[in-house]
Kinemage of the C-alpha trace (Angstrom):
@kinemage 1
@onewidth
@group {chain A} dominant
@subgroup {mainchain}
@vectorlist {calphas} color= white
{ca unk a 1} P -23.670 -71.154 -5.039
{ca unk a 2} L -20.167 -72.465 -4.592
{ca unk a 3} L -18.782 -74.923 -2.168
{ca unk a 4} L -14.797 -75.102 -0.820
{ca unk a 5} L -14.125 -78.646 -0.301
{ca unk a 6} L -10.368 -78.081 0.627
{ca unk a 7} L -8.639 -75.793 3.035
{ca unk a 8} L -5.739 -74.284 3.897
{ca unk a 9} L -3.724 -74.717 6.810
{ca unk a 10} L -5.253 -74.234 10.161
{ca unk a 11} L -8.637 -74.880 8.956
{ca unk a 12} L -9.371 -77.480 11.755
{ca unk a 13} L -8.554 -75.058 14.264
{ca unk a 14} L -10.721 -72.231 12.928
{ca unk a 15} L -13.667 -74.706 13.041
{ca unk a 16} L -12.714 -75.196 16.173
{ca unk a 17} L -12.975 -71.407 17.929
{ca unk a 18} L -14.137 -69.494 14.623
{ca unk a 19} L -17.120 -68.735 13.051
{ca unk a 20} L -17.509 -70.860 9.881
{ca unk a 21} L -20.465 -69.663 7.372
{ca unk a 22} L -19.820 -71.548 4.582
{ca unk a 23} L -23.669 -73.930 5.022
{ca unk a 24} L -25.577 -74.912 7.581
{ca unk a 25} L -24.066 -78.234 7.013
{ca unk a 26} L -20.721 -77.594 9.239
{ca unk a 27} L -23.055 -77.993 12.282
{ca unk a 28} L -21.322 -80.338 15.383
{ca unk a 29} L -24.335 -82.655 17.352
{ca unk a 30} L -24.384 -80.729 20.377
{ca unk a 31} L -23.812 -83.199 23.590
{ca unk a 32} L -27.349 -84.119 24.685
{ca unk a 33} L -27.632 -84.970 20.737
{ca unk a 34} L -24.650 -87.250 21.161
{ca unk a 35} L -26.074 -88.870 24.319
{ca unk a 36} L -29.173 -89.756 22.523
{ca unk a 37} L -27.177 -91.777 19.792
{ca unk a 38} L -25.067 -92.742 22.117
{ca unk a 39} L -28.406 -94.560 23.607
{ca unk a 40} L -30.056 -95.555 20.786
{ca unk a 41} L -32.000 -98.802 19.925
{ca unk a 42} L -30.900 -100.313 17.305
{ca unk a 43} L -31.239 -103.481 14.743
{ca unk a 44} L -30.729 -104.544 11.122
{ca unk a 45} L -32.482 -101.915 8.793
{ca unk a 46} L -32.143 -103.342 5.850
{ca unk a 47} L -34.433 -106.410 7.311
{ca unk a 48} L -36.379 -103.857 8.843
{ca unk a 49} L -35.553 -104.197 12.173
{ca unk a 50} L -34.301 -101.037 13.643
{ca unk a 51} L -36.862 -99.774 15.685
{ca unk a 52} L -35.337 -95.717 16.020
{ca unk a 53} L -34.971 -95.760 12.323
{ca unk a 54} L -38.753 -96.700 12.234
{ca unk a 55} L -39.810 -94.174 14.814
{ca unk a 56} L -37.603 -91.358 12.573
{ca unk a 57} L -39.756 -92.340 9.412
{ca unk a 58} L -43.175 -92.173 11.031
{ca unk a 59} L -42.214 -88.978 12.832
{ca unk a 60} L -41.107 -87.153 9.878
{ca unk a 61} L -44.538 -88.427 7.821
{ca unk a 62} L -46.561 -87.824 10.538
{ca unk a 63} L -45.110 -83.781 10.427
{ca unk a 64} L -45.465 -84.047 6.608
{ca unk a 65} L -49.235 -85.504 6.194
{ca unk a 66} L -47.995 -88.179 4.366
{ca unk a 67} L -48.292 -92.448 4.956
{ca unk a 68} L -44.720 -93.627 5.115
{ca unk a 69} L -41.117 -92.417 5.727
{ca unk a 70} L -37.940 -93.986 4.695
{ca unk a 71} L -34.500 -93.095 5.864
{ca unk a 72} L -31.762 -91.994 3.792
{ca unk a 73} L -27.823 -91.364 3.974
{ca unk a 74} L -27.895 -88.140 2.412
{ca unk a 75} L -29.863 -85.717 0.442
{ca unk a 76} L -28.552 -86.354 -3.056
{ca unk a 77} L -29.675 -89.932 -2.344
{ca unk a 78} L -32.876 -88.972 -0.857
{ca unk a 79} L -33.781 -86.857 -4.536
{ca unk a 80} L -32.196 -89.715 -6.435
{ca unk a 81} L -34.379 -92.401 -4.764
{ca unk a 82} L -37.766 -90.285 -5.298
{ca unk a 83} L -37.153 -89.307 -9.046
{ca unk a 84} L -36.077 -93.363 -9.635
{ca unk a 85} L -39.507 -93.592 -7.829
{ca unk a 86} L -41.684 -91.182 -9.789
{ca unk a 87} L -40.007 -92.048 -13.633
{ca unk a 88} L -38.645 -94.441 -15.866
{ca unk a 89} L -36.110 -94.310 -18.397
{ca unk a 90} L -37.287 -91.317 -21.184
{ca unk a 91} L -39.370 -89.578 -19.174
{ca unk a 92} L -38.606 -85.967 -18.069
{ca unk a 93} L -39.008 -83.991 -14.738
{ca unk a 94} L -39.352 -80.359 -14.793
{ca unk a 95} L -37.205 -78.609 -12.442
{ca unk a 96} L -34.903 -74.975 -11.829
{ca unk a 97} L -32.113 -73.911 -13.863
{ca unk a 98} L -30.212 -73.299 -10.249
{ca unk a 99} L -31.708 -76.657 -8.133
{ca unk a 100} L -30.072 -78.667 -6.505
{ca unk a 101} L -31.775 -81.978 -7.867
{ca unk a 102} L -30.643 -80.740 -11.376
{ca unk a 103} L -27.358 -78.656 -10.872
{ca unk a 104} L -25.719 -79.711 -7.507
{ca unk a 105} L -26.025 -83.531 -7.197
{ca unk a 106} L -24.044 -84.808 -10.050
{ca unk a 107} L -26.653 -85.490 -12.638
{ca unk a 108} L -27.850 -88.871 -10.988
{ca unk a 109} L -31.302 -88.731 -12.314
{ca unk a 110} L -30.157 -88.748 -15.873
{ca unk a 111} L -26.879 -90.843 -15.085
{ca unk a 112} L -28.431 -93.801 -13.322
{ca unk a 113} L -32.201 -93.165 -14.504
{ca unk a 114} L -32.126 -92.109 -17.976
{ca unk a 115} L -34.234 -89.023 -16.478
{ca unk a 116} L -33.818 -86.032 -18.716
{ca unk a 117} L -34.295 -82.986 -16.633
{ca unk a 118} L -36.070 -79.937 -18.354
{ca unk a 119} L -34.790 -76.981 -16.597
{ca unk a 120} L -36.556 -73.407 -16.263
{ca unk a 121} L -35.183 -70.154 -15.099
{ca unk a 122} L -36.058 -69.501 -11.557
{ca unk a 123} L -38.068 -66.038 -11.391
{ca unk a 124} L -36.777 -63.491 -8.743
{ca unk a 125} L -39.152 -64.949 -6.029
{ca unk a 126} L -37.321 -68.549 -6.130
{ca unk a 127} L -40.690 -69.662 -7.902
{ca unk a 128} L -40.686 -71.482 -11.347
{ca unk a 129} L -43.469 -69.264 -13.404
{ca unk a 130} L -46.359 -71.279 -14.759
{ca unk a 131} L -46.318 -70.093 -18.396
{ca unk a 132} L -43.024 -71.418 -18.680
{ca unk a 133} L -43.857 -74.558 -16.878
{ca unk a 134} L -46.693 -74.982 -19.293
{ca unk a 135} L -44.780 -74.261 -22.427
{ca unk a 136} L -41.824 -76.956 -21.626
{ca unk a 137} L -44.332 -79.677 -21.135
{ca unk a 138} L -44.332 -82.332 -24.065
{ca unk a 139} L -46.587 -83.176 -26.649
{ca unk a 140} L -47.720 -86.844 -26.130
{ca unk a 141} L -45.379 -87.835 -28.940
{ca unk a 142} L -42.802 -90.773 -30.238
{ca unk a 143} L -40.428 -87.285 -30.216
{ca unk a 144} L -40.328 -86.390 -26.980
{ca unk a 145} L -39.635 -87.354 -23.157
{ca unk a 146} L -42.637 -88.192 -21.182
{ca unk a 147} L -42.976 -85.078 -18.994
{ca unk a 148} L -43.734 -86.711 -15.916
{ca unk a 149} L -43.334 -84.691 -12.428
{ca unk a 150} L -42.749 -81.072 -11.561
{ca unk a 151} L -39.382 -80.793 -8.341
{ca unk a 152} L -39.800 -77.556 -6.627
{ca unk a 153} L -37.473 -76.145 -3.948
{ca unk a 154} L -38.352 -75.116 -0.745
{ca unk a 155} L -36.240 -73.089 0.401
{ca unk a 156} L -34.300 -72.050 -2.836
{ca unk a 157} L -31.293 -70.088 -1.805
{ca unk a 158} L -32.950 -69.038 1.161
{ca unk a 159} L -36.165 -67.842 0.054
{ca unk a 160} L -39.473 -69.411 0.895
{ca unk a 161} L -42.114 -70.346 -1.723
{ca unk a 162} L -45.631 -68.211 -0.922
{ca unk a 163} L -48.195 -70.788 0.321
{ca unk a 164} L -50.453 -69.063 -2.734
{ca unk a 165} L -47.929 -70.455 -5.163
{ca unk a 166} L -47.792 -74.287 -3.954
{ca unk a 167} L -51.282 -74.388 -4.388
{ca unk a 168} L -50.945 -72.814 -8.303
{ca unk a 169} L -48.306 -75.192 -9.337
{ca unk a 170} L -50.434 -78.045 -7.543
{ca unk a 171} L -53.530 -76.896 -9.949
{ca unk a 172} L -51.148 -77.285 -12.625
{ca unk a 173} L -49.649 -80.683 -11.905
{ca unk a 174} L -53.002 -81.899 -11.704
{ca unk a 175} L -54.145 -80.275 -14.912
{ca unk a 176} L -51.474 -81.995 -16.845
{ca unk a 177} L -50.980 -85.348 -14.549
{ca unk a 178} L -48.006 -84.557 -13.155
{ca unk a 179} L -46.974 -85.608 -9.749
{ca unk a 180} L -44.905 -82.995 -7.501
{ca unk a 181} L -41.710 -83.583 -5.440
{ca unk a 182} L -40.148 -81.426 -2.886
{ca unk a 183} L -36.731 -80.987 -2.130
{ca unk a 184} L -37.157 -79.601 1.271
{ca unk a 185} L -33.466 -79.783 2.193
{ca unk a 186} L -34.149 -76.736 4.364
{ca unk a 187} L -38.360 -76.757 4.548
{ca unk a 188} L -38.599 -76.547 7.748
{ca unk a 189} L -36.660 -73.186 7.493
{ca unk a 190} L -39.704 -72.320 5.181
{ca unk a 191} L -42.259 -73.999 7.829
{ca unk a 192} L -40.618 -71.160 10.602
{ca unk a 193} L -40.582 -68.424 8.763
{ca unk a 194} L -44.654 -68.681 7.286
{ca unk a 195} L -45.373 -69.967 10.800
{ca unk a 196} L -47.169 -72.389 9.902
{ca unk a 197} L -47.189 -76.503 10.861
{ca unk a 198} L -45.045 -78.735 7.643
{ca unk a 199} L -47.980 -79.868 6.438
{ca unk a 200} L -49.098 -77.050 5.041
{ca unk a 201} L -46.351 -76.806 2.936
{ca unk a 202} L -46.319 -80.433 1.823
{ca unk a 203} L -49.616 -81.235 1.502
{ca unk a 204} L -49.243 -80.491 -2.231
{ca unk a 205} L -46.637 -82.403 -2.744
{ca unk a 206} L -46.529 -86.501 -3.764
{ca unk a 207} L -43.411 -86.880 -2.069
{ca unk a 208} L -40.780 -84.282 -0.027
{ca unk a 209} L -36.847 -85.313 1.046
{ca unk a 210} L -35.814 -83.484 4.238
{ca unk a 211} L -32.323 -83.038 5.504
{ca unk a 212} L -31.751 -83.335 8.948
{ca unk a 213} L -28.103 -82.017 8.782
{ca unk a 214} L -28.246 -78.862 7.807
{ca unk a 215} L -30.186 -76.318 9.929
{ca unk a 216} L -31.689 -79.204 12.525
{ca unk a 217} L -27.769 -79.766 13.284
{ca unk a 218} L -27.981 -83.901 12.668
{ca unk a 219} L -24.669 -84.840 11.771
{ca unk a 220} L -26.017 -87.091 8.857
{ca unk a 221} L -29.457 -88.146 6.845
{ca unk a 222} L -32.644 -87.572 5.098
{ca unk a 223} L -36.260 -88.732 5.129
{ca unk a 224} L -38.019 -89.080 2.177
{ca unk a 225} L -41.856 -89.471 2.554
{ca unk a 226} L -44.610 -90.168 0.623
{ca unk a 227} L -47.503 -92.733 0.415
{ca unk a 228} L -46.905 -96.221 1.038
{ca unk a 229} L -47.003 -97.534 -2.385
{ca unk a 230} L -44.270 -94.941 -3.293
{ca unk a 231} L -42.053 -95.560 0.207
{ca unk a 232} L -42.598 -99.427 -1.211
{ca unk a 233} L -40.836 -97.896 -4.515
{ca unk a 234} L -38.444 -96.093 -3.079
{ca unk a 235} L -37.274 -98.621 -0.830
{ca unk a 236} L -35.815 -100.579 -3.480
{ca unk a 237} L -34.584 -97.630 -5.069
{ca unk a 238} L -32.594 -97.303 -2.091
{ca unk a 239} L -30.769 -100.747 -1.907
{ca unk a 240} L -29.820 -100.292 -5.534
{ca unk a 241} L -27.758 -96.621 -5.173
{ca unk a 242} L -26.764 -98.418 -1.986
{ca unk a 243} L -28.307 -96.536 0.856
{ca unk a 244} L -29.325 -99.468 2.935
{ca unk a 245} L -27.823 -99.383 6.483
{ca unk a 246} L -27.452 -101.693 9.023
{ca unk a 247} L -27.613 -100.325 12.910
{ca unk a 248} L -28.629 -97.066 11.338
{ca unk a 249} L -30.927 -96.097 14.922
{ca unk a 250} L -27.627 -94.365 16.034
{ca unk a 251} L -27.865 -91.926 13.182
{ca unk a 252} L -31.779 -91.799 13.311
{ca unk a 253} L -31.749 -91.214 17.048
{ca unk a 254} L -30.072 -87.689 15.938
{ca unk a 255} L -32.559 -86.964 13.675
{ca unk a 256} L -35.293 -87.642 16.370
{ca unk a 257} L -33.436 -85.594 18.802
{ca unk a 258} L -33.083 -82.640 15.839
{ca unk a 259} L -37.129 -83.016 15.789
{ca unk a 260} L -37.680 -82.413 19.066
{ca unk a 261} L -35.436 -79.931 19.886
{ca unk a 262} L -33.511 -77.962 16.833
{ca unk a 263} L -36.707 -77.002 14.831
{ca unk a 264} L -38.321 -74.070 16.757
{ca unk a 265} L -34.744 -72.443 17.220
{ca unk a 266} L -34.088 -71.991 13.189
{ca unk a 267} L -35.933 -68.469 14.232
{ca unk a 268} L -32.460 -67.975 16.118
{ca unk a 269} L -30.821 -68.408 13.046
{ca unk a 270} L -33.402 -66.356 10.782
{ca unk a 271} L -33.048 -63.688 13.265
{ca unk a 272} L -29.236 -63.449 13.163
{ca unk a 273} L -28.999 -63.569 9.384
{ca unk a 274} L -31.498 -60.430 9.826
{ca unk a 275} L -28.930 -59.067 12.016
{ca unk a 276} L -25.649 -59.935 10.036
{ca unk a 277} L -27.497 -58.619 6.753
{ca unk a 278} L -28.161 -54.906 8.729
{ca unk a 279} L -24.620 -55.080 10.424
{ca unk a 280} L -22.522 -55.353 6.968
{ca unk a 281} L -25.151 -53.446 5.176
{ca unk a 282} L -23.581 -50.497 7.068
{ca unk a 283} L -20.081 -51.381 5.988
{ca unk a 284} L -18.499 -49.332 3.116
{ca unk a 285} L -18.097 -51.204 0.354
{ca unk a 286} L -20.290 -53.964 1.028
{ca unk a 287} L -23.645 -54.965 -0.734
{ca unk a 288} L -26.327 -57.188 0.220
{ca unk a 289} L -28.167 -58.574 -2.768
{ca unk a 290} L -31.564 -58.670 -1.148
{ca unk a 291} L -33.083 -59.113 2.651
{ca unk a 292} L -32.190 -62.661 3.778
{ca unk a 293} L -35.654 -64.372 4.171
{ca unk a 294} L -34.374 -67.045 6.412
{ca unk a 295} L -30.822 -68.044 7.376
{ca unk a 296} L -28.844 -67.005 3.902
{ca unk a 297} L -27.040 -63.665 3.650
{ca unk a 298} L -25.856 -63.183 -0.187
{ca unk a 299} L -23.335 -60.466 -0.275
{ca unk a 300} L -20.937 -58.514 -2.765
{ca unk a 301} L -17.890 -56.558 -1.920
{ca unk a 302} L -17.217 -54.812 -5.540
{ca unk a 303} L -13.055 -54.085 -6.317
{ca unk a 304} L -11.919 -57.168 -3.985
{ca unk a 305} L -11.142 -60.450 -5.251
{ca unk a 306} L -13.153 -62.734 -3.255
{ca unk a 307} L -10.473 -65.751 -2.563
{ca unk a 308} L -8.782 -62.484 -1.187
{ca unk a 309} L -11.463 -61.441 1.128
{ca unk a 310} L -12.012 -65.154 2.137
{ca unk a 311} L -7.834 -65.287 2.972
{ca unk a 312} L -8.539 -62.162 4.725
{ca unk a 313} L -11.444 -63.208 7.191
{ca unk a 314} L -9.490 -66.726 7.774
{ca unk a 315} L -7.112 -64.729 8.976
{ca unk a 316} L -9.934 -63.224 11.766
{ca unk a 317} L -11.443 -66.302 12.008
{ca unk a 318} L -14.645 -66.496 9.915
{ca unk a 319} L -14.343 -69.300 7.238
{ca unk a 320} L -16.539 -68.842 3.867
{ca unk a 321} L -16.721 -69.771 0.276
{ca unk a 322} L -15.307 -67.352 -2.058
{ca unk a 323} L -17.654 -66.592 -4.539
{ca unk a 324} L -18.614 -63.340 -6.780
{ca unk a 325} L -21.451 -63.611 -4.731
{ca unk a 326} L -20.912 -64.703 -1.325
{ca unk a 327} L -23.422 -67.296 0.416
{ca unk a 328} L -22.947 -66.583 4.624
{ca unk a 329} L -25.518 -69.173 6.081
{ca unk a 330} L -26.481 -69.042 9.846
{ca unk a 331} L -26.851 -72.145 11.821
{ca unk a 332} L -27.085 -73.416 15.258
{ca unk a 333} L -22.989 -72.984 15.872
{ca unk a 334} L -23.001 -69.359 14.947
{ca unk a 335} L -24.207 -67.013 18.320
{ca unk a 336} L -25.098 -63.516 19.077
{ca unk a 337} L -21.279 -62.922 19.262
{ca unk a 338} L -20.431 -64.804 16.294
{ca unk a 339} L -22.634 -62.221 14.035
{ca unk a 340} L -20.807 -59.247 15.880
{ca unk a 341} L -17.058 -61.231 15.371
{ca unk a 342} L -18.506 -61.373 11.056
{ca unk a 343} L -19.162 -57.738 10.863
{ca unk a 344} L -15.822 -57.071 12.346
{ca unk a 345} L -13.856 -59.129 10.644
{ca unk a 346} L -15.523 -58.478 7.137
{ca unk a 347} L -14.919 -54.514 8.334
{ca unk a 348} L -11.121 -54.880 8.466
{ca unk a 349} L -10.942 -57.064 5.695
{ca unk a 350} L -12.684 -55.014 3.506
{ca unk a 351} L -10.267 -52.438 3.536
{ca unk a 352} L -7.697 -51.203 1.033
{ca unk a 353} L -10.035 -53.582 -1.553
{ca unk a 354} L -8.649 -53.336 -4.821
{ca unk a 355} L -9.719 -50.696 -7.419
C-alpha cells in the first residue's frame, strides 16, 4: 500500500471536478453533514462535558456490543490508545506483517509503549493462520516478551475476515489468555458486505477502533470501544499522546450524522468497485489481482512505469497513488459516472506502455 502525500500542480483543482481514488479518506462532508456540525452541542470534553461527543461514544458501543466508547482524533491514535491500554512495557502483541497498527502508524506502540510487535505473514484470505499464531507465542520466561493480545484487521486491504475465523482466533486467545483488538478502520465495510449487524463481528473482540473518515465520509475521528474498565484506561491513554479535545461535539456531530446516514450506502461503493474491477478487467494490458471484496480495486498494468500511468490519468482527471500495485478505493465522492470517466481514462493512458 503506498500513500502520495504531495502533488503536483493543479492537484486542488482535480479534487475539485476529478475523480480521486487514492483512499476513502479524500471524502468532503456532504452539506446536510456540515449543517449538523454546524448545529452541534457542544462543551469541554476533556471535563467531560460535551454532550454530542457522549452521544457519538454510546452510539458507536451500542452498534459494537460493547459498555463504553471514547472519542479519538484519528485512527493511529485510536490503535495507540488501546495497545497502551491492553500492555505494558515488554510485553508483545501479535499482529500482520502488512497492518496498519504495525507497519503504517509509525511504530507508536513500541516507540511510546515499549510494545514489541510480533508480526506474522498474512495468508491469502487477509487472515493470520493459527499454527503460526501459536508458534510465535512466548514461553513464560525471563527471555522473552509477555505475549499479551492478538490485533486483527477487519477489513485488510479490502477483504473481509469469514465470521468462522473470528470465532477460531477467539478460541485461541482464550486458550492462551490473550485479549483481542480490532482495527476496524473500515469494519463496517466488512459489516455490509456479510450482511450482518457490527456486533457480530465484534463480539469477539476486547476492544475495536473505528474510523469515521474513511468510507462513512466524516471529515475527522475514531471511536474506540470496549468495556468500561478499559474506556477508564484508555481515557488516560488519550490525554497523554494528546488526544483530548475541547468543543469536540462539532466533529462528533459528523460522526453521528455518518451513523445515520453513510453506513447502508458503502454497498454503493462495493458495487462500483465490482464495476470498475469488470470495466478495466476488459482493458488490454491491465490486470486485476483478485475480485475486490468491498471498495478496493488492486490493479497491475505490466511494461508501464506507474508514476507514468499516474501522470497520465492526472492528466484525464483521475488522481491515484503510483504503486507496482495500484490501490483504486471507492468512496462516497466517486459516482456511476466517475467509474465510467476511470475506465476511460486508464484506457487511453494505458496505451503505447513501455516494453
Amino acid at each position: 500500500m503506498t500513500h502520495m502525500y504531495q502533488q503536483a500542480p493543479g492537484a486542488e483543482e482535480l479534487q475539485t471536478r476529478g475523480v480521486d481514488l487514492r483512499s476513502d479518506t479524500v471524502t468532503r462532508p456532504s452539506a446536510a453533514m456540515r449543517a449538523a456540525m454546524l448545529n452541534a452541542e457542544v462543551g469541554d470534553d476533556v471535563y467531560g462535558e460535551d454532550p454530542t461527543v457522549r452521544r457519538l461514544e454510546s452510539r458507536i458501543a451500542e452498534l459494537a456490543g460493547m459498555e463504553a466508547g471514547l472519542f479519538l482524533p484519528s485512527g493511529t491514535q485510536s490503535n495507540l490508545v488501546a495497545l497502551l491500554s491492553h500492555c505494558g512495557r515488554g510485553d508483545e502483541y501479535l499482529v500482520g506483517q502488512q497492518a496498519h497498527t504495525y507497519k503504517y502508524e509509525g511504530g507508536g506502540a513500541a516507540v511510546f509503549g515499549g510494545i514489541q510487535p510480533q508480526p506474522i505473514e498474512f495468508e491469502p484470505d487477509g487472515t493470520l493462520a493459527i499454527d503460526r499464531l501459536r508458534a510465535a507465542i512466548k514461553p513464560d520466561d525471563a527471555h522473552f516478551a509477555k505475549t499479551r493480545l492478538l490485533c486483527l484487521e477487519n477489513t485488510v486491504h479490502g477483504k473481509v475476515l469469514p465470521l468462522s475465523y473470528l470465532e477460531e482466533a477467539a478460541a485461541f486467545a482464550r486458550e492462551h489468555r490473550l485479549a483481542m483488538h480490532l482495527d476496524g478502520a473500515r469494519v463496517f465495510n466488512a459489516a455490509v458486505r456479510l450482511g450482518v449487524p457490527l456486533r457480530e463481528i465484534t463480539k469477539h473482540f476486547d476492544s475495536v477502533s473505528i474510523c469515521l473518515s474513511k468510507g462513512l465520509g466524516a471529515p475527522v475521528g475514531s471511536v474506540l470501544a470496549g468495556s468500561a474498565e478499559f474506556i477508564r484506561r484508555a481515557h488516560r491513554w488519550r490525554k497523554v499522546a494528546g488526544g483530548g479535545m475541547r468543543q469536540a461535539g462539532i466533529l462528533a456531530a459528523a460522526g453521528l450524522y455518518a451513523l445515520e446516514h453513510n453506513i447502508d450506502r458503502l454497498a454503493a461503493d462495493h458495487a462500483r468497485a465490482q464495476r470498475l474491477a469488470e470495466g478495466l478487467a476488459r482493458l488490454p494490458g491491465v490486470e486485476i489481482v483478485e475480485p475486490p471484496q468491498t471498495n478496493m480495486v488492486f490493479v497491475r498494468v505490466p511494461g508501464m512505469d506507474h508514476h507514468e500511468l499516474a501522470r497520465r490519468l492526472r492528466e484525464r482527471g483521475v488522481i491515484i497513488s503510483p504503486a507496482p500495485v495500484l490501490r483504486l478505493v471507492t468512496h462516497l465522492d466517486v459516482d456511476d459516472e466517475g467509474v465510467e470517466r476511470v475506465i476511460g481514462a486508464f484506457g487511453e493512458a494505458a496505451r503505447g506502455r513501455e516494453t
